[in-house]
C-alpha positions in Angstrom: -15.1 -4.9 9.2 -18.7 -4.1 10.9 -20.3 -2.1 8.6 -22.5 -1.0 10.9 -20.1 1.1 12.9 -19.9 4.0 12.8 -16.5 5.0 11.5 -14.3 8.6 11.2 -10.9 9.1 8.9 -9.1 11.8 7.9 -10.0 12.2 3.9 -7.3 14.6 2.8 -3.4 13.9 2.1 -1.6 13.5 5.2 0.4 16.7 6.2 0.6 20.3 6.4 -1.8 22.2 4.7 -4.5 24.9 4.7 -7.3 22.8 5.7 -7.8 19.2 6.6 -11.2 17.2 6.3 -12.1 14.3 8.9 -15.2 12.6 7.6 -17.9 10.8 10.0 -20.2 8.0 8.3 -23.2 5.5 10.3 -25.9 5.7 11.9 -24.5 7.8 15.1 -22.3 10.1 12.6 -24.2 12.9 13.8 -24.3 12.1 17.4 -20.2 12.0 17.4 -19.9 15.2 15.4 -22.2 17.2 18.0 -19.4 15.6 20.4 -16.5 17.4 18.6 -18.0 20.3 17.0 -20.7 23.1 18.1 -21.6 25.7 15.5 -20.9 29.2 16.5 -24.5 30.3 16.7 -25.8 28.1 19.5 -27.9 25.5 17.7 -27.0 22.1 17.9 -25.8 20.4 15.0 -28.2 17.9 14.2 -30.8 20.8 13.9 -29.0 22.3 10.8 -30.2 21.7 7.5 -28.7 18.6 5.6 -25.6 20.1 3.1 -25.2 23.3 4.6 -22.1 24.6 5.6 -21.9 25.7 9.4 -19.1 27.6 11.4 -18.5 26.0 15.1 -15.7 25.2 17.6 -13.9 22.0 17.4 -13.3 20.3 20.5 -10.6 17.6 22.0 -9.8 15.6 24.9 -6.7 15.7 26.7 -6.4 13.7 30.1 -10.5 13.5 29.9 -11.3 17.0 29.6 -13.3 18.7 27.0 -11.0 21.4 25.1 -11.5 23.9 22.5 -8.6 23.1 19.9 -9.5 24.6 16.7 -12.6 26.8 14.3 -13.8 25.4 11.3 -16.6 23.9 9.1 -19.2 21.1 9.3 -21.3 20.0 6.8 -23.9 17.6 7.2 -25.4 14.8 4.6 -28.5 12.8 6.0 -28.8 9.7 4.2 -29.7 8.3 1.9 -28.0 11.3 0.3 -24.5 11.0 1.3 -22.0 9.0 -0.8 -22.0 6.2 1.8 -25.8 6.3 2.0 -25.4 6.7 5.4 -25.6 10.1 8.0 -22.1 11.9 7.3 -20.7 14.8 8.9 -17.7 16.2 7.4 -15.4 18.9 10.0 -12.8 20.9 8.2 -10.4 22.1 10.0 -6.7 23.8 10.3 -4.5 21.2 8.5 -1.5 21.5 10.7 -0.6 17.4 11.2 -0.7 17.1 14.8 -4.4 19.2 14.9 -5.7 17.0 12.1 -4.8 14.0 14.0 -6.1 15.5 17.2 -9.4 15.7 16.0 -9.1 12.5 14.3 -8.8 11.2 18.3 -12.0 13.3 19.5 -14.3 11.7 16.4 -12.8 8.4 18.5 -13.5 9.3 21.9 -16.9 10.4 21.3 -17.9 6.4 19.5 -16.3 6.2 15.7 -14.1 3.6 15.4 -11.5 4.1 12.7 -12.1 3.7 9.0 -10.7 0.7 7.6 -9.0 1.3 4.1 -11.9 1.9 1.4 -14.1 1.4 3.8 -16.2 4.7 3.2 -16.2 3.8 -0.9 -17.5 -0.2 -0.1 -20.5 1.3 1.9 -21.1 3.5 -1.0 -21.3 0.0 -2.9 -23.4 -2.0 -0.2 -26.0 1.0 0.2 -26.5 1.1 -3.4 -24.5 4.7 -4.2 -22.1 2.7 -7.1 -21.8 -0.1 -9.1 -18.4 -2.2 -8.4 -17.5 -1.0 -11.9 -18.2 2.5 -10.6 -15.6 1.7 -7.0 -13.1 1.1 -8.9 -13.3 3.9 -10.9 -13.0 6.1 -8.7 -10.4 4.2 -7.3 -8.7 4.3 -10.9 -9.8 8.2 -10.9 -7.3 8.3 -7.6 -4.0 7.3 -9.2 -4.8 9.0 -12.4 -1.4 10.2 -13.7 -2.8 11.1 -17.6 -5.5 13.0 -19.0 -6.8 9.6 -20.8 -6.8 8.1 -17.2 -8.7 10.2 -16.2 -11.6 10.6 -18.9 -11.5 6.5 -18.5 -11.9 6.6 -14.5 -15.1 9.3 -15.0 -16.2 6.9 -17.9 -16.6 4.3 -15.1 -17.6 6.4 -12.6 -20.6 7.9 -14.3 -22.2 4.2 -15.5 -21.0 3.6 -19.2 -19.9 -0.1 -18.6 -22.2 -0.8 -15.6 -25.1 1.0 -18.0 -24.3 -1.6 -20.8 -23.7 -4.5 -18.4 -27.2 -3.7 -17.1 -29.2 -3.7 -20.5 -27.2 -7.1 -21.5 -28.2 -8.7 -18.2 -32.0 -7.3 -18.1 -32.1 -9.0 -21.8 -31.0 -12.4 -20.8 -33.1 -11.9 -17.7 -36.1 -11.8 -20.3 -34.7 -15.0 -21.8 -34.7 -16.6 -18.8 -38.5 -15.8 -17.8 -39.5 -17.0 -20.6 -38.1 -20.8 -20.4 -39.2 -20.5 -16.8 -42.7 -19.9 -18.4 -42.2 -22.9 -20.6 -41.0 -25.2 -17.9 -42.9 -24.0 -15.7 -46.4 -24.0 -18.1 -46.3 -26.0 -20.4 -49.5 -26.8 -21.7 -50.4 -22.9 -21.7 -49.4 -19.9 -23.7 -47.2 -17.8 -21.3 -44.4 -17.3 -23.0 -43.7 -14.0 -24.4 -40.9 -15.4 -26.8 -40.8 -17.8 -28.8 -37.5 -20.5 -28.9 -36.3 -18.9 -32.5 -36.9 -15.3 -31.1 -34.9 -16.4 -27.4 -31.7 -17.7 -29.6 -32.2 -14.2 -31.8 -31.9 -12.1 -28.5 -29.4 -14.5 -27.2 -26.9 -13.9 -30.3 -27.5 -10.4 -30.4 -26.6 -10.3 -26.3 -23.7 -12.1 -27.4 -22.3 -10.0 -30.5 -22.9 -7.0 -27.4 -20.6 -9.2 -25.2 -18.2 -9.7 -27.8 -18.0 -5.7 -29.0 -17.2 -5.1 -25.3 -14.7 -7.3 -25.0 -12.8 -5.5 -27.8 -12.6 -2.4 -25.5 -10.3 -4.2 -22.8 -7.1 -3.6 -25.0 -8.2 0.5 -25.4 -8.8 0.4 -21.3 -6.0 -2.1 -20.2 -3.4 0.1 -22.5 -4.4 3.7 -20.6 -5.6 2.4 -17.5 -3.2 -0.9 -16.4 -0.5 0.1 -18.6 1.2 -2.4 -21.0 4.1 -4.8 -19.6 7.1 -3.5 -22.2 10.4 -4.7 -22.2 13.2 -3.3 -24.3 15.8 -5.7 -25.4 18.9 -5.8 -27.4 22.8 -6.4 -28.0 25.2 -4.1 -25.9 25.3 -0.5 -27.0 22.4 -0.8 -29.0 21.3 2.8 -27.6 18.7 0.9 -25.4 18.9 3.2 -22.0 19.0 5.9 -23.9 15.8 5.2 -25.8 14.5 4.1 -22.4 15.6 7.5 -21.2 13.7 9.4 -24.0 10.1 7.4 -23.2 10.6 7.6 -19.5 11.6 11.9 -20.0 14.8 11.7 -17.8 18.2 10.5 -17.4 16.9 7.1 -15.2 19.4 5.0 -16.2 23.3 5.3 -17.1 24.5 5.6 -20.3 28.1 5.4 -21.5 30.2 4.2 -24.4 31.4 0.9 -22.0 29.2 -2.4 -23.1 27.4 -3.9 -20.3 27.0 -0.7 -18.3 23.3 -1.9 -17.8 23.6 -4.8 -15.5 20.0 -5.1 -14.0 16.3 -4.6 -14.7 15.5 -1.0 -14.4 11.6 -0.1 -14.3 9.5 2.9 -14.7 5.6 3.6 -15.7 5.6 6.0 -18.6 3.3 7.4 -21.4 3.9 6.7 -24.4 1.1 9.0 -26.4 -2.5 7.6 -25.1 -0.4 4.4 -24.1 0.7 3.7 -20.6 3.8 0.9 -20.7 5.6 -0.5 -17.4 8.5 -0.3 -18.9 11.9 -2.4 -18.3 15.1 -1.3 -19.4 17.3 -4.9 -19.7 20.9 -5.6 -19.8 22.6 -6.3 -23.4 22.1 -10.0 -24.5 25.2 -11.4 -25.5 27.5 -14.3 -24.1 29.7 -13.4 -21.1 31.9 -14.4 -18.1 31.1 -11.7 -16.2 29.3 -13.1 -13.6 27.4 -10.0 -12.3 26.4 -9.0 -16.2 25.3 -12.7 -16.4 22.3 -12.4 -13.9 21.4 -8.8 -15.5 21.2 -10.7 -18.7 19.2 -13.5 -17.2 16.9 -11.4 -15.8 16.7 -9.3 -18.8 15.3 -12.5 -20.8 13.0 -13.3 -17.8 11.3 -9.7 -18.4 11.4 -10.1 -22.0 9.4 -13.5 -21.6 6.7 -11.8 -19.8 6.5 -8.6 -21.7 3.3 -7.8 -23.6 5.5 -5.4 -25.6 8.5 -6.1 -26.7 10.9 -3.0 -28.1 14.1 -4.7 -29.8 16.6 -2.0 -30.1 18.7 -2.8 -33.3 22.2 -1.1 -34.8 21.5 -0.1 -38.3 24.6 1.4 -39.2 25.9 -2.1 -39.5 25.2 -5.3 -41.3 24.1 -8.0 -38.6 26.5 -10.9 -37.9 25.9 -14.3 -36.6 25.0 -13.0 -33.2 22.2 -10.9 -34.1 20.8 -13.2 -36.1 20.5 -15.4 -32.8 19.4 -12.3 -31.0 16.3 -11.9 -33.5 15.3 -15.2 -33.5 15.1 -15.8 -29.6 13.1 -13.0 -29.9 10.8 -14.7 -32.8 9.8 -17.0 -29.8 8.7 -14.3 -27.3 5.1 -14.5 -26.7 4.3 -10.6 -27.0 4.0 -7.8 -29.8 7.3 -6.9 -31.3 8.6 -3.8 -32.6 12.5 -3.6 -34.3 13.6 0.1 -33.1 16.1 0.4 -35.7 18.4 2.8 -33.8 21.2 5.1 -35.5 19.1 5.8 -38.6 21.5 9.3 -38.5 24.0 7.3 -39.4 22.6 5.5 -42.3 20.3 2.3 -42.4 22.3 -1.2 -44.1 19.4 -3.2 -46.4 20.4 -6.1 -44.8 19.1 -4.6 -41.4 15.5 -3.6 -42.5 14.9 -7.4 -44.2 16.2 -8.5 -40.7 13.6 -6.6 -39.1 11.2 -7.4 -41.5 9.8 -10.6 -39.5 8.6 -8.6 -36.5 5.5 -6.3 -36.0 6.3 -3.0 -36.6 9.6 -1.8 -37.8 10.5 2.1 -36.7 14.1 4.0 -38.1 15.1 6.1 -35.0 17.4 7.9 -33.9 18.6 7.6 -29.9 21.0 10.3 -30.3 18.4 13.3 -31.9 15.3 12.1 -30.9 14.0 11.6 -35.2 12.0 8.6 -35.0 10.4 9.2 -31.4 7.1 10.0 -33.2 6.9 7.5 -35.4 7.2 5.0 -32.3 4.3 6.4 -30.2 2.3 6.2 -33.4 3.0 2.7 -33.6 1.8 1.4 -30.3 -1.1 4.0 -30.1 -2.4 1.6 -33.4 -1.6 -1.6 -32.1 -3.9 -0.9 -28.4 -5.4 2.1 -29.2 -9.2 2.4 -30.7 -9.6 5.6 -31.7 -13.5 5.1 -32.6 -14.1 5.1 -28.6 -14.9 8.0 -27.1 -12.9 8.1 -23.7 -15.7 9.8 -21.7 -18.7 8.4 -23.4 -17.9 4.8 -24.4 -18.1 1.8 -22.4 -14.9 0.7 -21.5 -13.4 -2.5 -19.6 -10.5 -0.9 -17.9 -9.1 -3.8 -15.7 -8.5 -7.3 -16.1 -11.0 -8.6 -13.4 -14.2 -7.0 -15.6 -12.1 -8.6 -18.6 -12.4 -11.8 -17.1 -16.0 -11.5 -16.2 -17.2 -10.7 -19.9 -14.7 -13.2 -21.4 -16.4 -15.8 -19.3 -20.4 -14.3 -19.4 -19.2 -15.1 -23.6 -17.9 -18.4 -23.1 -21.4 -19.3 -21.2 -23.5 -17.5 -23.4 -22.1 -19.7 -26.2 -23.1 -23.0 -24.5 -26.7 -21.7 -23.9 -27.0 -20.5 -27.3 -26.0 -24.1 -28.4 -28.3 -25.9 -26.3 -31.1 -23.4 -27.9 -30.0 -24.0 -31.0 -29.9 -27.9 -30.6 -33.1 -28.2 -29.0 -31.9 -29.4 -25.7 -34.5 -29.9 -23.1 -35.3 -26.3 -21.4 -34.0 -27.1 -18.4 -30.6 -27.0 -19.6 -31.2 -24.0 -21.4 -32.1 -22.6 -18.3 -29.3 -23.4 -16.5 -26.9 -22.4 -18.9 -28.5 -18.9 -19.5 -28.0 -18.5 -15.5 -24.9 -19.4 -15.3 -24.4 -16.4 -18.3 -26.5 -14.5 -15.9 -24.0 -15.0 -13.5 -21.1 -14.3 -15.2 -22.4 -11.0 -16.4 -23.2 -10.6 -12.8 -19.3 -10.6 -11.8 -18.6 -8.0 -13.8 -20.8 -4.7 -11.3 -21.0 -6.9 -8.2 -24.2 -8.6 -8.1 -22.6 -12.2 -7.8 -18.6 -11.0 -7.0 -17.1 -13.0 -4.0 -16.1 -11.4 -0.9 -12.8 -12.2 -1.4 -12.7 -9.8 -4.7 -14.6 -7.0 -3.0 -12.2 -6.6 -0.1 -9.6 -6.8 -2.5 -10.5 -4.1 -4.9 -11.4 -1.8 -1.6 -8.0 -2.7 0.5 -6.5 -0.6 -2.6 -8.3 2.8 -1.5 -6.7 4.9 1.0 -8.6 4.8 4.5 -10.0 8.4 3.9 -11.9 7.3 1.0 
């Protein structure tokens, strides 16, 4: 990728539609657009005023002859105030498929190369328009499939997290000039800090970290979407209760045990919570050698499930082999919650002390639905903090910023240990960089390559 080129994609959905937008961004965007398109009253384009909207002819090429293929719009943003901080020309034109694509060709022929996936969002980042926080934002604004998505993604997108990332960093930043001052001075007065007042601002910077870090299971839940799996005996009413979360009839149900016989998967909202959820085959001891792999890959998912929903008959004492059931599931790593299921039917006492060793324990009913809200309650509580304000707070929405803060605390806490002790200054100042740098991961300012291309690979080419 030459970042440099200039590049040309078409930045609406593929297909049929009333109008289609092919965007131009680099230095020569405005030279190729004068290529393809001429405004209607004679000027040429590069004459028009930056963000005005001008009607023109577009032309195409066929066998190396200029062609008039189409009316429409172009608008023009000089940088650096463009989104990609560069000179882009967007032409809207008919969105009939094979027009879109023809144009697409002309922006080609007359010196764009074609956008690489992302590519017009990771100039936005180079040139200084966004924060990587901000990218992938937008990016998460993209695939937004619930309104708490959404006020999450334009909670990134407008600076909350990079905004508190900033003031953390410019603090520690002052920490740092002042050992520089130190090492740097010793026999004078530079310093604007003392070493009790650098460990105060270091612990406060730290307690910031820390409050931050809280936020990841509030973004992770709505944003990421919690790994769920739900579990139980045969005929437990688990696909039907997978049925009600998902809001269709996605997987079989019948009176037959072991109807389920592989992992079925589906991302669903469960009230502000977004799960990935698996519905499992019954656990029990079989022959079957079809049912047998469903069942072992049922306990694979269960294993790696941050949520586990264990879907329990109350309408009948337990025997010995749900008492095996719930304690192979005492051992799973994740959050549990007993769905005690046929509570129309009547709950058994010894039921709801068996359930009494797991997280949460919710009567429901599969077959009417009674219990539904009880359960969305539930895991709203356990991932949801309803003190932050979606559109307002700073939120850690994705794992990779989750592991940048986790580790700027875990450096933080050395440096404010070598304060503390009364370590030389020179290892103070390393280890407050190395915080510095940690912080730094989190909008971009010390992020590998390897992470950036990643995070923009995920963006459609248009964008």
């Amino acid at each position: 990728m030459n970042l440099l080129d200039t590049i040309a994609a078409v930045s609406t959905p593929y297909g049929k539609g009333g109008i289609a937008v092919i965007r131009i961004s680099g230095s020569d965007a405005i030279a190729v657009a004068e290529r393809v398109f001429l405004p209607k009253n004679g000027r040429a384009l590069s004459s028009v005023e930056s963000n005005r909207a001008v009607y023109g002819s577009i032309f195409g090429y066929k066998n190396g002859e200029k062609t008039q293929i189409d009316d429409g719009i172009a608008v023009m943003f000089r940088a650096p105030s463009s989104f990609t901080g560069e000179d882009t020309v967007e032409i809207s034109c008919h969105g009939g498929v094979l027009l879109t694509q023809r144009v697409l060709e002309s922006t080609l022929v007359s010196g764009a190369r074609m956008a690489e996936a992302g590519e017009f969002t990771r100039r936005a980042f180079v040139n200084g328009k966004m924060s990587l926080t901000g990218a992938e934002a937008l990016g998460e604004l993209l695939g937004a499939s619930t309104d708490e998505q959404i006020s999450l993604a334009r909670s990134g997108m407008v600076g909350r997290l990079s905004k508190e990332a900033d003031g953390i960093y410019n603090s520690l930043c002052d920490i740092l000039a002042a050992i520089y001052a130190h090492i740097d001075y010793p026999d004078e007065d530079l310093a604007d800090i003392s070493r009790e007042e650098m460990l105060s601002v270091a612990e406060k910077n730290l307690d910031a970290l820390i409050r931050l870090s809280k936020t990841y299971s509030t973004g992770h839940a709505i944003g990421e979407g919690i790994s769920t799996a739900i579990v139980g005996r045969t005929n437990a009413g688990k696909s039907t209760i997978y049925n009600l979360i998902v809001g269709r009839d996605a997987a079989i149900v019948t009176d037959i045990e072991g109807t389920t016989r592989d992992v079925l998967t589906e991302t669903a909202r469960l009230g502000k919570v977004t799960l990935r959820l698996s519905d499992t085959a019954g656990l029990r001891d079989t022959n079957d050698k079809v049912e047998s792999i469903g069942i072992e890959r049922a306990r694979a998912a269960a294993e790696s499930a941050e949520l586990i929903l264990a879907v329990i008959d109350g309408s009948r004492d337990p025997d010995a082999d749900d008492l095996e059931l719930v304690e192979y599931i005492k051992t799973l790593d994740g959050i549990k919650i007993a769905i005690i299921n046929k509570s129309d039917l009547g709950i058994k006492e010894s039921v709801i002390g068996l359930a009494a060793s797991f997280d949460r324990a919710i009567p429901f009913s599969a077959q009417s639905g009674e219990g539904f809200s009880l359960l969305e309650a539930a895991v709203e509580e356990i991932y949801i903090d309803n003190d932050l304000d979606m559109g307002q707070s700073a939120i850690i929405a994705n794992a990779r910023q989750n592991g940048a803060v986790l580790l700027a605390i875990q450096t933080l806490e050395v440096a404010i240990e070598a304060i503390r002790g009364e370590l030389p200054l020179e290892i103070c100042c390393v280890e407050v960089e190395n915080a510095l740098a940690a912080l730094g991961e989190l909008d971009g300012r010390t992020v590998s390559e390897d992470i950036i291309s990643k995070i923009f690979a995920n963006f459609c080419v248009g964008k």
